[in-house]
PDB file of N, CA, C, O and CB in Angstrom:
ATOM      1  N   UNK A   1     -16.996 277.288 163.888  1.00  0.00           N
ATOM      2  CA  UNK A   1     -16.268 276.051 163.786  1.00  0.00           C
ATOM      3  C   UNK A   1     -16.462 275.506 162.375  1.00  0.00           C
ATOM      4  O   UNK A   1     -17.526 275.936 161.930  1.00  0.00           O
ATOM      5  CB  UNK A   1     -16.734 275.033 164.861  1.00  0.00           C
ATOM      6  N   UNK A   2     -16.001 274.933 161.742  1.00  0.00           N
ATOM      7  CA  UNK A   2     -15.877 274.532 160.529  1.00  0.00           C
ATOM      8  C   UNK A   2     -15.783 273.160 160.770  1.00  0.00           C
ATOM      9  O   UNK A   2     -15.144 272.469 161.564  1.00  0.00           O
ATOM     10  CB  UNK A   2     -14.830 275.129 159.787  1.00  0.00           C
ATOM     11  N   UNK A   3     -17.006 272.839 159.417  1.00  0.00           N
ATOM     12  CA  UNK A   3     -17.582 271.082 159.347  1.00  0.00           C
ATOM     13  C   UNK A   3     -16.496 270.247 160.055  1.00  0.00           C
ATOM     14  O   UNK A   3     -16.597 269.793 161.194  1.00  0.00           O
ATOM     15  CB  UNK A   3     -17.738 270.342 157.534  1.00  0.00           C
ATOM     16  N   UNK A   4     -15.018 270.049 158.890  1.00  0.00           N
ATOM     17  CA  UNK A   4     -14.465 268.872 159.593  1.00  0.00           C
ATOM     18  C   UNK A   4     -14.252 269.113 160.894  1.00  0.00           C
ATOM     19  O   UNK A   4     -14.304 268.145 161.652  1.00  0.00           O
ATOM     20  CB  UNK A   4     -13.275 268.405 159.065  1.00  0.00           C
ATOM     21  N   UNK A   5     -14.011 270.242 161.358  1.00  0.00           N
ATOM     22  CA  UNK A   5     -13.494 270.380 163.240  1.00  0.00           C
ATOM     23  C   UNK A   5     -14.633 269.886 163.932  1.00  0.00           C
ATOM     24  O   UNK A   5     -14.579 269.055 164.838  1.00  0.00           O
ATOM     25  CB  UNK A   5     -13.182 272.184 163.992  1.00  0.00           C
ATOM     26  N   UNK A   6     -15.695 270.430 163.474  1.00  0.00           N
ATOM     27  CA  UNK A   6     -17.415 270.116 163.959  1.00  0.00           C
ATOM     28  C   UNK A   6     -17.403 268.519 163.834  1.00  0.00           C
ATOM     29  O   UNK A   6     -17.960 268.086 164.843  1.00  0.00           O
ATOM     30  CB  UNK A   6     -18.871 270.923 162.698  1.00  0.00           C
ATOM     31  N   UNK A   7     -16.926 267.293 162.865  1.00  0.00           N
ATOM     32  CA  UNK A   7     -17.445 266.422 162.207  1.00  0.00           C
ATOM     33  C   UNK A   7     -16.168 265.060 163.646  1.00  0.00           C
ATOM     34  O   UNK A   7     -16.613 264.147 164.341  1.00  0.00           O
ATOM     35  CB  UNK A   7     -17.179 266.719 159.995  1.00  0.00           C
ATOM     36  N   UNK A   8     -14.813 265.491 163.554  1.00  0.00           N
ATOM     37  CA  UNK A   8     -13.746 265.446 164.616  1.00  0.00           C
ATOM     38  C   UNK A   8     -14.746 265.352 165.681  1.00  0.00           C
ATOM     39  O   UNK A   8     -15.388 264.331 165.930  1.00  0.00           O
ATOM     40  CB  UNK A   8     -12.630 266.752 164.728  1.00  0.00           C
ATOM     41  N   UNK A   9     -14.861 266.642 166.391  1.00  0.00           N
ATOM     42  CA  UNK A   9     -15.041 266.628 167.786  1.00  0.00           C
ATOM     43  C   UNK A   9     -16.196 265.922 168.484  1.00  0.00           C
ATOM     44  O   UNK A   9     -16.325 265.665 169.681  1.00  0.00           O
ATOM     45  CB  UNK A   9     -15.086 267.869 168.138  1.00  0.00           C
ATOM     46  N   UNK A  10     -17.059 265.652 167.392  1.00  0.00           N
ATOM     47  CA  UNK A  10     -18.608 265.019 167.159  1.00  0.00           C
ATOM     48  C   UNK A  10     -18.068 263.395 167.525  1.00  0.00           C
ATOM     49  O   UNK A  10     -18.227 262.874 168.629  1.00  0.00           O
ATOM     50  CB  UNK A  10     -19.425 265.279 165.164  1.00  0.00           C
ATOM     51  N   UNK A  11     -17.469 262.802 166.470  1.00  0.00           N
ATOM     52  CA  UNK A  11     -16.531 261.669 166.797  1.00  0.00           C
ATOM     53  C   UNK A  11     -16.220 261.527 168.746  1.00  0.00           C
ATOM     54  O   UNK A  11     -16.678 260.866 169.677  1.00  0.00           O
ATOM     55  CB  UNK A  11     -14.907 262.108 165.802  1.00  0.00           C
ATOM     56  N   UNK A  12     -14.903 262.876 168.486  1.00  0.00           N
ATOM     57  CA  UNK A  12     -14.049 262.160 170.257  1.00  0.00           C
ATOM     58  C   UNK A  12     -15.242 262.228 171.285  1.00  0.00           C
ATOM     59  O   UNK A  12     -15.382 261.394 172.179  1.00  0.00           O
ATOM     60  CB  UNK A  12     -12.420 263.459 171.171  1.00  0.00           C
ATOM     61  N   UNK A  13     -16.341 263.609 171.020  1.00  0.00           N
ATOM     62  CA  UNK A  13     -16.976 263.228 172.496  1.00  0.00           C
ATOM     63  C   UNK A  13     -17.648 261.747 172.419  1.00  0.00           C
ATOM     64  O   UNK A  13     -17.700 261.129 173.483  1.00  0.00           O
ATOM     65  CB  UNK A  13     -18.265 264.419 172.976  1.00  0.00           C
ATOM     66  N   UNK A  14     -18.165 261.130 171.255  1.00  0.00           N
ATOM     67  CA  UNK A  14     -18.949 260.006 171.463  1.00  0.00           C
ATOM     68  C   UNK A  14     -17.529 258.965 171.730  1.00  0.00           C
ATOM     69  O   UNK A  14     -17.746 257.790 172.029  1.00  0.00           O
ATOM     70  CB  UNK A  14     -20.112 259.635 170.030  1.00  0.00           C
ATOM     71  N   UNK A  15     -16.882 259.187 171.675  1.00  0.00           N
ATOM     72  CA  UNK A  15     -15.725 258.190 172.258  1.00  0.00           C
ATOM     73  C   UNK A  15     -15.161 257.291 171.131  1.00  0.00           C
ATOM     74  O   UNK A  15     -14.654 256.194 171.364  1.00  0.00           O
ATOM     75  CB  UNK A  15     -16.332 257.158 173.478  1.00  0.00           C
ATOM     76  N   UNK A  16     -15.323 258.010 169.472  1.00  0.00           N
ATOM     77  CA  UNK A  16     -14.516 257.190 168.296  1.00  0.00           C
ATOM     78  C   UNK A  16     -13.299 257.555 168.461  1.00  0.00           C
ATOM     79  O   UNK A  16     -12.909 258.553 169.066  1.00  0.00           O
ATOM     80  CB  UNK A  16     -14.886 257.438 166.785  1.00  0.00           C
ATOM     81  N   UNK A  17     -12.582 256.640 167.851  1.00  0.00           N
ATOM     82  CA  UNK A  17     -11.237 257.130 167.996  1.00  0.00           C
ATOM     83  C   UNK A  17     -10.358 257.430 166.333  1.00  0.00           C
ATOM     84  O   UNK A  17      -9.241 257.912 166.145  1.00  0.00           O
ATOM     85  CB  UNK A  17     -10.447 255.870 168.993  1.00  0.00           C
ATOM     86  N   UNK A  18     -11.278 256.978 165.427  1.00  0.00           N
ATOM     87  CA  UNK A  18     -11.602 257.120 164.556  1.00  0.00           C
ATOM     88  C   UNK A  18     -13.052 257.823 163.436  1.00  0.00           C
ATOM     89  O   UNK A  18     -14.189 257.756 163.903  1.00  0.00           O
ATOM     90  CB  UNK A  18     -11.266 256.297 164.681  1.00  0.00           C
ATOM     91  N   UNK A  19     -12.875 258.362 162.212  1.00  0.00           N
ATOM     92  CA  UNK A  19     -13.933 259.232 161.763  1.00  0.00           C
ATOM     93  C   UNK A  19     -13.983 257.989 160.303  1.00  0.00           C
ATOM     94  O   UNK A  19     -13.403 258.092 159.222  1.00  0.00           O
ATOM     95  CB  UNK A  19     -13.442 261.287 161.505  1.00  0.00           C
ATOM     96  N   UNK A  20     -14.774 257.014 160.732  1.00  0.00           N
ATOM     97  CA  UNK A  20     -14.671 256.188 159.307  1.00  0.00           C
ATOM     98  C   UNK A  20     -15.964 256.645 158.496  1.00  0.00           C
ATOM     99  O   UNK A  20     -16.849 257.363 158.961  1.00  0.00           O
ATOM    100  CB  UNK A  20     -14.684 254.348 159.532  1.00  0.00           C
ATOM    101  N   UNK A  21     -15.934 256.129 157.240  1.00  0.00           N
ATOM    102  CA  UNK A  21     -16.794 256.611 156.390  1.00  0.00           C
ATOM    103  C   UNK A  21     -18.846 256.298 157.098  1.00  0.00           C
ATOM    104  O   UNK A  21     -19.711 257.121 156.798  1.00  0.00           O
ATOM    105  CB  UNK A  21     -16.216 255.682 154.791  1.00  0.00           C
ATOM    106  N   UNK A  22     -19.114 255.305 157.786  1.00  0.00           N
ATOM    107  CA  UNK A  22     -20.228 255.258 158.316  1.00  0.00           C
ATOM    108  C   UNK A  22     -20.630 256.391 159.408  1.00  0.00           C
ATOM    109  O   UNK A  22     -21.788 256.731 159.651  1.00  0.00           O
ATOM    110  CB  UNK A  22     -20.265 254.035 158.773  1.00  0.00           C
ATOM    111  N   UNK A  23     -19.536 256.878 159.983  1.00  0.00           N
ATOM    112  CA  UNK A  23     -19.755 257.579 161.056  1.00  0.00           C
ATOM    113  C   UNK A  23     -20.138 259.186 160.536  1.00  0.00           C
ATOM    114  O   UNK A  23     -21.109 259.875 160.848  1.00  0.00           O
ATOM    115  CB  UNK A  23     -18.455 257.413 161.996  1.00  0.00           C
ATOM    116  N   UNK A  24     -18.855 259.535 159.520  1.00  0.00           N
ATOM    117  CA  UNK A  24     -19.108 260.654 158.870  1.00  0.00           C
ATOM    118  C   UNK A  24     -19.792 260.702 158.021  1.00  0.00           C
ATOM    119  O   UNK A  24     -19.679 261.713 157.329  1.00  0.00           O
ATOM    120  CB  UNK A  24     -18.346 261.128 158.520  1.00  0.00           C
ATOM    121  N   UNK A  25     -20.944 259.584 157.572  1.00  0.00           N
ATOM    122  CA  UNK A  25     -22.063 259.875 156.811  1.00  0.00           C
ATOM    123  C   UNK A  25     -22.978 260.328 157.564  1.00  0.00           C
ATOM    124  O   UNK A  25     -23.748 261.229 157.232  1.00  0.00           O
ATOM    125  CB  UNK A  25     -22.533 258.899 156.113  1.00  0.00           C
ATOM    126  N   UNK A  26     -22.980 259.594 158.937  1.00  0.00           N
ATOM    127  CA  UNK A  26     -24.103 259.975 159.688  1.00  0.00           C
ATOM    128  C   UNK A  26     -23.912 261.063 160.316  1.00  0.00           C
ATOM    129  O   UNK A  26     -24.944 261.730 160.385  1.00  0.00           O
ATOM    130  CB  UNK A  26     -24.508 259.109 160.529  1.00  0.00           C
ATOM    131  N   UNK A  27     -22.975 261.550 160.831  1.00  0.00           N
ATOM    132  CA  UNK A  27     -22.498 263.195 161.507  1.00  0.00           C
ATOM    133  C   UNK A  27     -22.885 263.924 160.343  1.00  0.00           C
ATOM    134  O   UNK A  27     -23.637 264.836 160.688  1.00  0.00           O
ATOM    135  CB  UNK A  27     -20.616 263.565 161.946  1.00  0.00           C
ATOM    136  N   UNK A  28     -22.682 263.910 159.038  1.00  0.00           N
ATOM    137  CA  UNK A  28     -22.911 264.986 158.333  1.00  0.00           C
ATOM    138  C   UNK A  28     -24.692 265.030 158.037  1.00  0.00           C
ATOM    139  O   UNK A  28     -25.306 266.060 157.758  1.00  0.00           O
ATOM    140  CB  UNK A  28     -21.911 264.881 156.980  1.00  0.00           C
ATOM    141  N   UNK A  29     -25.193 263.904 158.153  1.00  0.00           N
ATOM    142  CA  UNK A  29     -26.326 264.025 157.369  1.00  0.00           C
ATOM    143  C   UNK A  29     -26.938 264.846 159.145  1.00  0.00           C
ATOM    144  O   UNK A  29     -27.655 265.828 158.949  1.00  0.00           O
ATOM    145  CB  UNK A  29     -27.140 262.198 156.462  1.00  0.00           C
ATOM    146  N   UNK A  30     -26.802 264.653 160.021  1.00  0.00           N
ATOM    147  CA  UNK A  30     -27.325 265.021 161.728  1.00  0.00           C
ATOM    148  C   UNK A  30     -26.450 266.644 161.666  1.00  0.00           C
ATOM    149  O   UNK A  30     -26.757 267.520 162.474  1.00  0.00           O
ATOM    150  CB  UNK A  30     -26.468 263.501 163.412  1.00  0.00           C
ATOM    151  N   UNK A  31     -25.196 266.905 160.454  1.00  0.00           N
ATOM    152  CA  UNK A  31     -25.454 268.509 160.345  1.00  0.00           C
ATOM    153  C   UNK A  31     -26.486 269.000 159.389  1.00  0.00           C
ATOM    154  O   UNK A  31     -27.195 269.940 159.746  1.00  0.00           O
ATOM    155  CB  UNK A  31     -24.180 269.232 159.908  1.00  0.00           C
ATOM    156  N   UNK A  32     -26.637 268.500 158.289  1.00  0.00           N
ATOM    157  CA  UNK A  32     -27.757 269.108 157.425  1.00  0.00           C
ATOM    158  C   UNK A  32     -28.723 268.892 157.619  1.00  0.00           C
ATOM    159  O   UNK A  32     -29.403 269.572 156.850  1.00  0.00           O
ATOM    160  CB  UNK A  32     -27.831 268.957 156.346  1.00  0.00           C
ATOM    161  N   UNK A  33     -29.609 268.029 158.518  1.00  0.00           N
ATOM    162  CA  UNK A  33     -30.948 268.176 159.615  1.00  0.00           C
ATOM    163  C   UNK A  33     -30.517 269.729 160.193  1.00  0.00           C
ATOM    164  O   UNK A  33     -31.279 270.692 160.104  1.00  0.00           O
ATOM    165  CB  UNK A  33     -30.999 266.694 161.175  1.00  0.00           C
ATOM    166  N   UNK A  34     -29.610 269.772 160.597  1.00  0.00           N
ATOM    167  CA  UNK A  34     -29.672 271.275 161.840  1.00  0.00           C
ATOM    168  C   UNK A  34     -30.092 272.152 161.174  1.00  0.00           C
ATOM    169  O   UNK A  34     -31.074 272.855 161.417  1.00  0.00           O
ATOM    170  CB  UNK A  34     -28.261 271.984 162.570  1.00  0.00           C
ATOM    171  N   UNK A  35     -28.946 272.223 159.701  1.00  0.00           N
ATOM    172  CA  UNK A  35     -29.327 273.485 158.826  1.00  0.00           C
ATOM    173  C   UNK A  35     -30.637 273.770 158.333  1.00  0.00           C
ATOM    174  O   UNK A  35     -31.166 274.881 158.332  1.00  0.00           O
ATOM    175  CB  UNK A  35     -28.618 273.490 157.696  1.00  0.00           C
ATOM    176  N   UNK A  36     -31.209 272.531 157.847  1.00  0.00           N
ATOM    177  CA  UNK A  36     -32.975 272.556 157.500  1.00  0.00           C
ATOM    178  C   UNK A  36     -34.043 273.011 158.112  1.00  0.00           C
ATOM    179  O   UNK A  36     -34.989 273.552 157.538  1.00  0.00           O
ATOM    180  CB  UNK A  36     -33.502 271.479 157.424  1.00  0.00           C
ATOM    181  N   UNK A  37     -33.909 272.736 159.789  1.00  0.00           N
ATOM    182  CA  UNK A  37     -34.071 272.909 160.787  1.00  0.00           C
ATOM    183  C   UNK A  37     -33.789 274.321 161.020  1.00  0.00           C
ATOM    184  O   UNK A  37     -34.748 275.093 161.037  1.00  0.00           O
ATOM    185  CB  UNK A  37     -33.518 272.058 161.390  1.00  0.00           C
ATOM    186  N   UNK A  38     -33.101 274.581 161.125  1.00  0.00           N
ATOM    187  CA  UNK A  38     -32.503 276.571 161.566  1.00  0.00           C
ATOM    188  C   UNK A  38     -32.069 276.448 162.441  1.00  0.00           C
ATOM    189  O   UNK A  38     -32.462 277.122 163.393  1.00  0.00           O
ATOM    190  CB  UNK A  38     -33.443 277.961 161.889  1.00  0.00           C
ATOM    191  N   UNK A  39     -30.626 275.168 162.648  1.00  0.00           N
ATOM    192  CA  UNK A  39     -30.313 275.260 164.197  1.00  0.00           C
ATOM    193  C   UNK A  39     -28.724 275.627 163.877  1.00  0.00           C
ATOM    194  O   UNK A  39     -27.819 275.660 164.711  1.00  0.00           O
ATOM    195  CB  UNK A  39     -30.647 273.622 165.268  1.00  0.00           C
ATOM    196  N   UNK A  40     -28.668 275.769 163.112  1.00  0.00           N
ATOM    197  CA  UNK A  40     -27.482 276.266 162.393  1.00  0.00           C
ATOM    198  C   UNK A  40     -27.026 276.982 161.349  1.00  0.00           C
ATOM    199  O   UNK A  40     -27.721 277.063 160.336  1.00  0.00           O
ATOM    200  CB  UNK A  40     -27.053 275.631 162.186  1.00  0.00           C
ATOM    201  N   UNK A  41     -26.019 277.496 161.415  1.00  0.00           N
ATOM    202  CA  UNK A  41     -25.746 278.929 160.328  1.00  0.00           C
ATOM    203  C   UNK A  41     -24.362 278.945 159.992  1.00  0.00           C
ATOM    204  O   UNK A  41     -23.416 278.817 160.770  1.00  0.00           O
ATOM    205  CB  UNK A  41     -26.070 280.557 161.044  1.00  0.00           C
ATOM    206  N   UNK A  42     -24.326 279.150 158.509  1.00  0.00           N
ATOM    207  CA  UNK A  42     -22.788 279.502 157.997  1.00  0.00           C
ATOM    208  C   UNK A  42     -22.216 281.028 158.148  1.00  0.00           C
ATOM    209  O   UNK A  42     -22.816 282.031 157.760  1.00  0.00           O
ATOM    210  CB  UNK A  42     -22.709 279.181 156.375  1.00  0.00           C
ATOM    211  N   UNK A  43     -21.075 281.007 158.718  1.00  0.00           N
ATOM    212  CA  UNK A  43     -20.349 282.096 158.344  1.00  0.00           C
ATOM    213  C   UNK A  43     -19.383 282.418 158.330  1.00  0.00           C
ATOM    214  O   UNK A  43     -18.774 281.476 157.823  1.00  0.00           O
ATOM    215  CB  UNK A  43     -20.519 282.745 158.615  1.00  0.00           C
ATOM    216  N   UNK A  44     -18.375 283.534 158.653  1.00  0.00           N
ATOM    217  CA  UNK A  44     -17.350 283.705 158.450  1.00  0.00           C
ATOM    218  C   UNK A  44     -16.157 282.624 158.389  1.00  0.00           C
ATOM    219  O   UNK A  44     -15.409 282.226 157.495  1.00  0.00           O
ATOM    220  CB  UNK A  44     -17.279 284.493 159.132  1.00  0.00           C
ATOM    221  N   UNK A  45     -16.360 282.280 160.007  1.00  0.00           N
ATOM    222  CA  UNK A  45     -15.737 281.560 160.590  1.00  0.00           C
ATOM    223  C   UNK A  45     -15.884 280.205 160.896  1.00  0.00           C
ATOM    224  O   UNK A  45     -15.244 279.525 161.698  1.00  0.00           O
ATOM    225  CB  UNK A  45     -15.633 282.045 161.309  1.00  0.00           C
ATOM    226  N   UNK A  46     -17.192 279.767 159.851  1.00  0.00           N
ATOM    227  CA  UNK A  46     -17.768 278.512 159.926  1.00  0.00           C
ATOM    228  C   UNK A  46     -19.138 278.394 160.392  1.00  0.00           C
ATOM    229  O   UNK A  46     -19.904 279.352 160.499  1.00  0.00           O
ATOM    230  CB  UNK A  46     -17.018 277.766 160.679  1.00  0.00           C
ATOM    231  N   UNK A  47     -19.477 276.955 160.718  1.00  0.00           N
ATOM    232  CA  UNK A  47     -20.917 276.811 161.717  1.00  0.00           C
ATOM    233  C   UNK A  47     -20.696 277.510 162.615  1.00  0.00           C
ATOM    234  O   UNK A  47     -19.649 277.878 163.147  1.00  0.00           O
ATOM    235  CB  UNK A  47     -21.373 275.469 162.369  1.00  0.00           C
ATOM    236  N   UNK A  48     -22.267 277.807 162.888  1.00  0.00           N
ATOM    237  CA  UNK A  48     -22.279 278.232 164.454  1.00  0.00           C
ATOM    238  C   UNK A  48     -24.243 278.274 164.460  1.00  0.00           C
ATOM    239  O   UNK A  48     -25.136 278.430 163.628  1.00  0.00           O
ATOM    240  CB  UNK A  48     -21.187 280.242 164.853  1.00  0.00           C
ATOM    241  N   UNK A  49     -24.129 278.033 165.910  1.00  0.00           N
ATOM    242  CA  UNK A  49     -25.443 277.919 166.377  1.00  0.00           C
ATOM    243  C   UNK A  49     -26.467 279.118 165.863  1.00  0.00           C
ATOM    244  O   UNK A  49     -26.144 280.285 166.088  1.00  0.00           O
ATOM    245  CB  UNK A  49     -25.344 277.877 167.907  1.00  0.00           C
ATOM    246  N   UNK A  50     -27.660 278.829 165.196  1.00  0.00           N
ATOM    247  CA  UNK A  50     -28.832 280.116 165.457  1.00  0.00           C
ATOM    248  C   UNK A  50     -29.068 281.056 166.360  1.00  0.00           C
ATOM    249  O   UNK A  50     -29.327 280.572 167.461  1.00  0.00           O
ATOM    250  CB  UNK A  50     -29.904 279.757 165.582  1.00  0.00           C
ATOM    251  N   UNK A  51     -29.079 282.259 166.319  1.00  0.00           N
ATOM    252  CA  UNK A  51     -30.013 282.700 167.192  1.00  0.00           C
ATOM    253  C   UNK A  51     -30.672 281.804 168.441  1.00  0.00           C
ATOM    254  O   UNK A  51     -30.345 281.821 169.627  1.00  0.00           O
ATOM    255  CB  UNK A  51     -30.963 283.090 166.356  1.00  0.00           C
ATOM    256  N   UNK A  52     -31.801 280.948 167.723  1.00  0.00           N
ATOM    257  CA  UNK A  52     -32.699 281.037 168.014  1.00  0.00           C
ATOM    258  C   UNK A  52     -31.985 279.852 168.964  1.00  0.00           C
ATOM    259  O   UNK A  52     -32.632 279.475 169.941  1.00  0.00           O
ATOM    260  CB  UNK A  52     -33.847 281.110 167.082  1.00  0.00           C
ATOM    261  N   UNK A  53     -30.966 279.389 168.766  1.00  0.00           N
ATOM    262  CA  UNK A  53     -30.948 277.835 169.116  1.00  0.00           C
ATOM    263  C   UNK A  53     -30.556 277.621 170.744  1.00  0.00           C
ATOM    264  O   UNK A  53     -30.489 276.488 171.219  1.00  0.00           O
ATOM    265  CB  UNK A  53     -29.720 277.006 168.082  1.00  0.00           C
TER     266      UNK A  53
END
């Protein structure tokens, strides 16, 4: 999945109906925890979960 689709769908499940700039600061900074973390991985086709995760 790729960030913005990831950053979107992150939004509708919490029930925004909108992606304003506070929200997508905080969705992105709660993706680059994952990556630091190892709960997430780039590739072809975008994010996607670890292994391990």
């Amino acid at each position: 999945m790729h960030r913005e689709d990831l950053l979107r769908e992150a939004a509708r499940f919490f029930g925004w109906a909108r992606l304003g700039a506070d929200i997508r600061d905080a969705l992105t900074g709660d993706i680059d925890a994952l990556f630091a973390a190892g709960g997430l991985i780039r590739s072809e086709g975008g994010l996607m979960p670890s292994e391990g995760s």
